[in-house]
C-alpha positions as CSV (number, residue, x, y, z in Angstrom):
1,X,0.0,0.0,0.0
2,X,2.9,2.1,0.2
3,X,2.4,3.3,3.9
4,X,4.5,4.1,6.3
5,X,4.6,4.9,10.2
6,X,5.6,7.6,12.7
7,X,6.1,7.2,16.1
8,X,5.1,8.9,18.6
9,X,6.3,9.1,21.7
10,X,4.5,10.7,24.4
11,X,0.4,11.1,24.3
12,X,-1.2,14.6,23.8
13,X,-4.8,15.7,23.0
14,X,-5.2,15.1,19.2
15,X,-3.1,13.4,16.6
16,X,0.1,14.9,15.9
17,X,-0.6,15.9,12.3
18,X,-4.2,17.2,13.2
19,X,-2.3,19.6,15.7
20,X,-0.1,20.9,12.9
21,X,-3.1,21.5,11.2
22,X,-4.6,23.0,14.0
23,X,-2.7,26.0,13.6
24,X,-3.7,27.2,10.0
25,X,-7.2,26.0,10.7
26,X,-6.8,28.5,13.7
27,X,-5.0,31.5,12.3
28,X,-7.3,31.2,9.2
29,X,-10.4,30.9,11.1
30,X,-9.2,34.0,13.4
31,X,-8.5,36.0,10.1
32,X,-11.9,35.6,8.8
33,X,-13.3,35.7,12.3
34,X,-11.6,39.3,12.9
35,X,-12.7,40.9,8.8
36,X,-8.7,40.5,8.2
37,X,-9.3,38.6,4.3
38,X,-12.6,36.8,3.1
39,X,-12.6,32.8,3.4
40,X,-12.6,32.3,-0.4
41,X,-9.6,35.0,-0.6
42,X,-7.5,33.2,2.4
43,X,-8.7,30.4,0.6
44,X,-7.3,31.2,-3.0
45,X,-3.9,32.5,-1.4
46,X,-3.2,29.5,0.3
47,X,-4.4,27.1,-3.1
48,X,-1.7,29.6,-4.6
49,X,1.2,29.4,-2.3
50,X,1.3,26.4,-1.3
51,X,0.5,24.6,-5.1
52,X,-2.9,22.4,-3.5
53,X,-6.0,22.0,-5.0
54,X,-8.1,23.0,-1.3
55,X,-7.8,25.9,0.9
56,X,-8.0,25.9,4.6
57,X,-12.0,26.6,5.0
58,X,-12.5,24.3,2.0
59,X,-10.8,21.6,3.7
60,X,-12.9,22.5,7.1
61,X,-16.1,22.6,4.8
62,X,-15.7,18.8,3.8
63,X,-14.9,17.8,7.5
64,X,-18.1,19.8,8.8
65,X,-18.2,23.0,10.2
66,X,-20.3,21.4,13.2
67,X,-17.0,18.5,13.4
68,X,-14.4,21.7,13.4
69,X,-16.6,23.3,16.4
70,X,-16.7,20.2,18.6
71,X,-12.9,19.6,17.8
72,X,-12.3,23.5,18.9
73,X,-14.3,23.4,21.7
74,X,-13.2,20.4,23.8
75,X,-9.5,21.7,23.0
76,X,-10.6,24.9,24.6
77,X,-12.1,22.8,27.5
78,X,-8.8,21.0,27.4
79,X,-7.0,24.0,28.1
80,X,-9.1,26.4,29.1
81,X,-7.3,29.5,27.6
82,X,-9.0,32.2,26.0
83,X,-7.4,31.8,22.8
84,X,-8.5,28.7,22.0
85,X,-12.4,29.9,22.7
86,X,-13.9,28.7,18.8
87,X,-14.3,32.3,17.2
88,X,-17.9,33.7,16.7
89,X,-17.3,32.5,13.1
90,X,-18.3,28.8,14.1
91,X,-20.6,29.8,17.2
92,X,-23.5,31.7,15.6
């Protein structure tokens, strides 16, 4: 199948890679959140730099914004720090 492993070696909340992905799901969601950049222009910016066919929000579209909220949410309860309250953008 052409797979291959990583090891991890202590536990955390989330998988490793979800947490890298954590952060531009959270920077992107708090630069839409705040009026910084529309979704679809984050969303064509990052399709550009980075040479992919999906953005960030499109990417959290095909998860579920409702999935992305839960996920948010019990990190915040996890930790509970202010910055990792979801942004209004996925509460209302």
């Amino acid at each position: 199948m052409g797979l291959s492993s990583i090891i991890v070696k202590r536990e955390i909340t989330g998988f490793v890679l979800n947490r890298i992905w954590r952060g531009i799901k959270k920077e992107s969601l708090f630069l839409v959140d705040q009026g910084y950049i529309s979704f679809e222009d984050l969303d064509r910016g990052y399709m550009m730099f980075h040479n992919v066919s999906s953005g960030p929000f499109m990417i959290m579209d095909r998860i579920g914004l409702d999935v992305v909220k839960n996920i948010e949410e019990t990190y915040y309860q996890e930790s509970k720090d202010e910055r990792d309250k979801p942004p209004k953008l996925l509460t209302d």
